[in-house]
N, C-alpha and C positions, 0 to 999 in steps of 0.2 A: 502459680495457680493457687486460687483458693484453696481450702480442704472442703470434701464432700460429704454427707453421709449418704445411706443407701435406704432407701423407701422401695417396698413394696406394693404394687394390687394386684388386680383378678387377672390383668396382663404381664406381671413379672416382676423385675426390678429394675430402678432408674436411679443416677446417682441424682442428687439434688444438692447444691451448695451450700454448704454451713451457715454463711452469710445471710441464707434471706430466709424469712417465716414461713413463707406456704411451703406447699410439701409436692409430694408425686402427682396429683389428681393437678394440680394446681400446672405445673409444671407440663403435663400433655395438655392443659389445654390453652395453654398460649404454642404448644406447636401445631394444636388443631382450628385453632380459630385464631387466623392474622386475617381478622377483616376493615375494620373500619381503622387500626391505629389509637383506638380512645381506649387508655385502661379504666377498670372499675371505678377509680380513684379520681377519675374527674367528674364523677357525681360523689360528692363529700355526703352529702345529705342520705342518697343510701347505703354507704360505707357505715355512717354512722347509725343507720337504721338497723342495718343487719346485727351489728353488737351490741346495738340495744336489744332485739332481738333474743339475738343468744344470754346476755347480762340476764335478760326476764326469764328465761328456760332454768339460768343454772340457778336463781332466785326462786322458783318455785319448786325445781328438787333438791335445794336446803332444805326449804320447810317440811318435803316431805320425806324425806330421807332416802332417797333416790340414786342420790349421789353422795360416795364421800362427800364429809363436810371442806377436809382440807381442798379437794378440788373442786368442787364446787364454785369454794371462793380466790382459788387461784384464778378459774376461769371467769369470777365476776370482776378478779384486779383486774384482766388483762383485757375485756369488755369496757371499761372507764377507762383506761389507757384510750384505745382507740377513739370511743365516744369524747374525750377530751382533743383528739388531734393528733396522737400518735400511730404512727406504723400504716394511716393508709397508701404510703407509698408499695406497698406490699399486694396489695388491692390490685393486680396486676392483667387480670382474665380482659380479655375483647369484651366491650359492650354487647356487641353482635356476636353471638353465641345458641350452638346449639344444646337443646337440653334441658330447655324452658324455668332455666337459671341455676341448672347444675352447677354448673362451673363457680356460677358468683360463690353459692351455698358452699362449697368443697373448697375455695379458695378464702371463706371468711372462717371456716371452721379450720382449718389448717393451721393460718395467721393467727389465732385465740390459743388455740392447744398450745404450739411451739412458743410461745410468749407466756402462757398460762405454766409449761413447764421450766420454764427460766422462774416463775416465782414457786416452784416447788424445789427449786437449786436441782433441777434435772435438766442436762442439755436438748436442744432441739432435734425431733425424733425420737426422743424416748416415748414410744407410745403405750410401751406397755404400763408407763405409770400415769397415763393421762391421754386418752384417744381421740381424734376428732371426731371419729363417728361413733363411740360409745357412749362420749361425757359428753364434748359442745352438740352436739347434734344428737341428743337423748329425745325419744319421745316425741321428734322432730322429721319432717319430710321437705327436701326444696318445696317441695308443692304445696305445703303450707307456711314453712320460716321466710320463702323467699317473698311470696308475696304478701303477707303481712308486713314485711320491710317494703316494700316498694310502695303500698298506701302510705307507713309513715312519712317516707321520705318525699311522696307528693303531698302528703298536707304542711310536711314543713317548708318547700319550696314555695306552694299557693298560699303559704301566710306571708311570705316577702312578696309575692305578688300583688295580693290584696292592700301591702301594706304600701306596695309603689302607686297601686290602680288610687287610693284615697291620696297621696302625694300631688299626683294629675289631678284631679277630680278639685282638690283643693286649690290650686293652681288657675284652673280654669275658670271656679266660682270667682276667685277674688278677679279676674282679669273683665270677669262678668259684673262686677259692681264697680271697676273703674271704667269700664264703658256702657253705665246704666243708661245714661243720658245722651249718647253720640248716636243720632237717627241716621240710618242709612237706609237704602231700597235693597228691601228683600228681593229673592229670584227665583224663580221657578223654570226649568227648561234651559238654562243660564240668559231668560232673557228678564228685563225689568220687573219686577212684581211691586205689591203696594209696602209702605215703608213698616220696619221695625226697629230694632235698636244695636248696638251693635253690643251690647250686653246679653241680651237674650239669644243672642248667636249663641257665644258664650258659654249663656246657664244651659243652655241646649247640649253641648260637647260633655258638660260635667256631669249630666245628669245620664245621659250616655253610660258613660264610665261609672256612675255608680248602680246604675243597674246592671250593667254584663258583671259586676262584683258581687251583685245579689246570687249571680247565676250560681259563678264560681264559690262560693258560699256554699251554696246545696250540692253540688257537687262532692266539696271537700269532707261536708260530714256524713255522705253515701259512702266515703271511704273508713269510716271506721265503723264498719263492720267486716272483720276476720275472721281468719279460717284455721289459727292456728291450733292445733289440737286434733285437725282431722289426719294428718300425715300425709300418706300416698294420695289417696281420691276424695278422703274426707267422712273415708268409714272412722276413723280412727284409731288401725290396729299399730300393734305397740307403743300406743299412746299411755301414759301409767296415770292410773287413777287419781282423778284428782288433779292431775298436772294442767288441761286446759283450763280450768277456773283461775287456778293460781298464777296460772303464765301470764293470763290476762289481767289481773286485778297488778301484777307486779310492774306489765308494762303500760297500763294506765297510770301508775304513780311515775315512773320513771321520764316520761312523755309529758305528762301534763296534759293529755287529749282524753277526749271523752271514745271511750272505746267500747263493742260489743261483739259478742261473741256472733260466730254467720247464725242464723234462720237455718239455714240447710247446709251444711259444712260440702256436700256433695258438690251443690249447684255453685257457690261460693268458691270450689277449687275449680269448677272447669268455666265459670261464668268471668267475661270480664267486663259486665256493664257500667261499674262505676268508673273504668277507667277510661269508656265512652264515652259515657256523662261528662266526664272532666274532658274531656278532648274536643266536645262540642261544643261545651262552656267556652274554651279558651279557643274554638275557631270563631264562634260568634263576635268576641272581644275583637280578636285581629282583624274582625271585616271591617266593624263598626269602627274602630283605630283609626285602620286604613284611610276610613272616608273622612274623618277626620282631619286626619294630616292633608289628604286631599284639597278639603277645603283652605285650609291655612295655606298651601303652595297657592291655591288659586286665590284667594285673598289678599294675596301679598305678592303674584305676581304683577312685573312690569319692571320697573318703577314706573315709569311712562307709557309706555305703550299697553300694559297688562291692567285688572282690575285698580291696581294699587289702592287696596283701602285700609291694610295694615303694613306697617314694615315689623318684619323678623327680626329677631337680631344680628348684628354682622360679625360673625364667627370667623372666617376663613378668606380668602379668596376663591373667587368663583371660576377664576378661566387662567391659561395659561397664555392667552393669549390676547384674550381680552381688556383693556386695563378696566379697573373700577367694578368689574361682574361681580356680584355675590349672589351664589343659590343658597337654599333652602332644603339646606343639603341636613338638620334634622329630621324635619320630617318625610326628608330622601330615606334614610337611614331607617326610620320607624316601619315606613310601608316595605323595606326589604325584612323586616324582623316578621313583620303580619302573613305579608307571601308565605314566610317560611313556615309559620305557625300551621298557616292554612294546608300549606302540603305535608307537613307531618300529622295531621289531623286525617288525611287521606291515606296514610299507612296504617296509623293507630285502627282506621274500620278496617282495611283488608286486614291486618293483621287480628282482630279480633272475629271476625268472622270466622278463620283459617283452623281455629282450634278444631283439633275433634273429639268424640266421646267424653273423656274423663278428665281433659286437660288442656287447658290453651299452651303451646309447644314456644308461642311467639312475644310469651312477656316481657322478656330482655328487653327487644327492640319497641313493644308499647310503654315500658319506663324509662328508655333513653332519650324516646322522642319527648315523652311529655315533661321529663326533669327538662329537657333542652326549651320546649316552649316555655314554660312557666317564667325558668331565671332567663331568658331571654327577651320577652314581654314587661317582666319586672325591670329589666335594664332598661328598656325600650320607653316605659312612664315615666319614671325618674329623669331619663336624658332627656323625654319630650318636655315635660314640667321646668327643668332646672336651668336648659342651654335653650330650652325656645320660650313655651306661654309666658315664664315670669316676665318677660321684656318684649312682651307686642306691646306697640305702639301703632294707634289708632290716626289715619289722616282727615282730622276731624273736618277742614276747611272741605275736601272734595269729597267726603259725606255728604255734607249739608247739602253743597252746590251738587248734587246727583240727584239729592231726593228733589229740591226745590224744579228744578229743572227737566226733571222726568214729565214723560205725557200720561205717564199710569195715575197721577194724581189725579186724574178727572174721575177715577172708582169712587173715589168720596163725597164726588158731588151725584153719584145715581141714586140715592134719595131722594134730594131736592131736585134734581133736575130729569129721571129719567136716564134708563139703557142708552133709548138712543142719539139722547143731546150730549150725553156726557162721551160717546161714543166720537161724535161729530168734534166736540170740546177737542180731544187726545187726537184725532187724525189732522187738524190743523196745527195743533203745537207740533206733531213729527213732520210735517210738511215744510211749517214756516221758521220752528226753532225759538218760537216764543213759547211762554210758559205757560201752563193751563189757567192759572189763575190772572194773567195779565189778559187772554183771550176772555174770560169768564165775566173778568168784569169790563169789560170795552163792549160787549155784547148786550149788558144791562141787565143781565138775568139773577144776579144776585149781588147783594150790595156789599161793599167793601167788609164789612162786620159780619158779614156771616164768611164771608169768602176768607176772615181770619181766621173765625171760629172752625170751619170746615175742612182748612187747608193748612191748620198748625199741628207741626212736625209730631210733637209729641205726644198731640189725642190721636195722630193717624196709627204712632205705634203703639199707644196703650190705648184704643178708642172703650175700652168698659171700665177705665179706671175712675 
């Protein structure tokens, strides 16, 4: 058996194992919360937000004399440990947790202290020469440290996001200027409509994607505004003079974001609209995704018997039973990530709603879901960009032969010819299966030159160019 030492709180004493950093708080609450199985630690991004967090705390009572100076900077070693990738195995609390992120806060300040006192050559547990809740957690409330960690760690999530969504977006533009020229008939209803190009399908998808990025954009800088310095509710008692300015000027250098202090520290601890905002942002993305992918499955189904007007790439085998099947099994893959977006986006409102008076109770599970959507979606662009759009390929000959051969080309002759001859034009080519333009001119009503000029693929799809 290991060796243990003995931790105290307001309910007694627990032995805790030598071997690992968190401590007694830490320790009940992995026996109080076994819910989902996901430790802290599989969000790296808030593991690391929180000791940066704490790093800017013990950084601003340096400067103001707050804190011994030796511990202070024990506690900033042991903040860049982590922050660099050390000990979030330690990180061990249930995502799903009551307490409205107790547990996270008392398990990050545990894991600093007992690491922070190893660089004071004190063993783990000595609190009396270094405390979690006197030093790392000075000045400080979950109600304010935690959630100023959890904005960090969604804006550094929603800049891989951002940076997968421009991946896609880039993606879909070039795919859009190798099929500038390949006209095909547009659709409406999924029946015939008049011709466009299979580029501007395309620039359509990308430009998509770069506006739900706009969204998520305003979103991300509605998140830097915190609340750190208010404490409990956001009065700010046992906050020390001075310390909210300094915390924040410390964890804007540390970060590199543009940060501000809340408007109202009150409404800012018990409000969670930004993290709304952001959940709205990224359900709108997954719809639009969605439809998306939709179109490319239906684009590319067949070969033969389905639209087939692009082939996918062939990644896998499609049947186990079938020889030769191949689905389209990324952008299968993409609209189960969207689903899921969309239904976490439907906890994130109950859950934001659910708060009451002075505190939303239900943050943990509003920053698990949205850390989950973000690098999810981010994975989600990247795999659709990488393993699909770069290698569509266009079936350019049964384009062509779909626009030329459609009866919706007679729309182009209701200028010259009138609603209802053109009308007449289109109900005999579906009748007979000849083409509107071989009817058009065997009828005498307009002469081969114009019937060029009126019926050429490429003024039908740019007809203002």
């Amino acid at each position: 058996m290991s060796s243990q030492r003995t931790e105290r709180d307001l309910m007694g004493e627990r032995f805790v194992p030598d071997d690992v950093y968190y401590g007694i708080h830490t320790l009940r609450a992995l026996e109080n919360f076994s819910l989902s199985g996901i430790p802290l630690s599989a969000h790296p991004e808030l593991v690391t937000a929180l000791a940066t967090v704490k790093e800017a705390a013990a950084l601003a009572h340096r400067d103001l004399g707050t804190i011994p100076e030796d511990r202070a900077g024990a506690i900033i070693a042991a903040c860049r440990e982590i922050r660099g990738g050390a000990l979030h195995g330690q990180f061990v609390v249930d995502v799903l947790q009551g307490g409205a992120g107790t547990s996270s806060n008392m398990n990050a300040n545990e894991v600093i202290a007992n690491r922070a006192l190893e660089h004071l050559g004190r063993p783990r547990g000595a609190y009396a020469h270094l405390h979690p809740h006197d030093d790392v957690n000075r000045a400080q409330s979950t109600n304010d440290a935690y959630p100023t960690a959890v904005r960090l760690a969604l804006r550094d999530a929603a800049g891989h996001l951002l940076d997968g969504m421009s991946i896609l977006a880039r993606a879909l533009t070039e795919r859009g200027g190798a099929f500038a020229k390949t006209v095909k008939l547009g659709r409406t209803q999924l029946q015939d409509a008049v011709p466009m190009t299979l580029g501007q399908e395309f620039d359509v998808f990308a430009l998509t994607v770069r506006d739900d990025a706009l969204l998520v954009r305003q979103a991300v800088d509605a998140l830097g505004e915190i609340n750190l310095g208010g404490t409990a509710i956001g009065t700010g008692l046992n906050c020390d003079p001075g310390f909210a300015e300094a915390a924040l000027t410390h964890l804007a250098a540390l970060t590199g974001v543009p940060l501000r202090q809340a408007r109202n520290p009150i409404e800012s601890t018990q409000g969670v609209g930004g993290f709304i905002q952001l959940s709205g942002a990224l359900r709108q993305f997954a719809l639009r995704l969605s439809k998306i992918c939709n179109d490319l499955r239906l684009l590319g189904s067949g070969p033969r018997a389905g639209l087939g007007e692009i082939r996918l790439p062939t990644l896998q085998a499609g049947s186990s039973i079938m020889p030769g099947k191949v689905n389209p099994v990324v952008p299968e893959a993409v609209n189960q990530v969207c689903f899921d977006v969309v239904g976490a986006d439907a906890a994130v409102a109950m859950a934001g709603q659910a708060g009451q008076l002075q505190l939303n109770a239900f943050e943990p599970l509003i920053a698990h879901l949205l850390l989950n959507s973000l690098n999810r979606l981010d994975a989600a662009c990247r795999t659709l960009a990488e393993r699909c759009v770069v290698g569509i390929e266009a079936h350019e000959g049964r384009l062509r032969a779909q626009v030329e051969g459609s009866a919706v080309l007679a729309t182009a002759l209701n200028p010259s010819l009138g609603y209802q001859q053109a009308t007449e034009l289109a109900g005999r080519s579906l009748a007979t299966g000849r083409t509107v333009r071989e009817l058009a001119a065997e009828s005498g009503l307009l002469t081969d030159e114009e019937l060029d000029e009126l019926l050429d693929p490429d003024r039908l799809a740019h007809p203002h160019r």
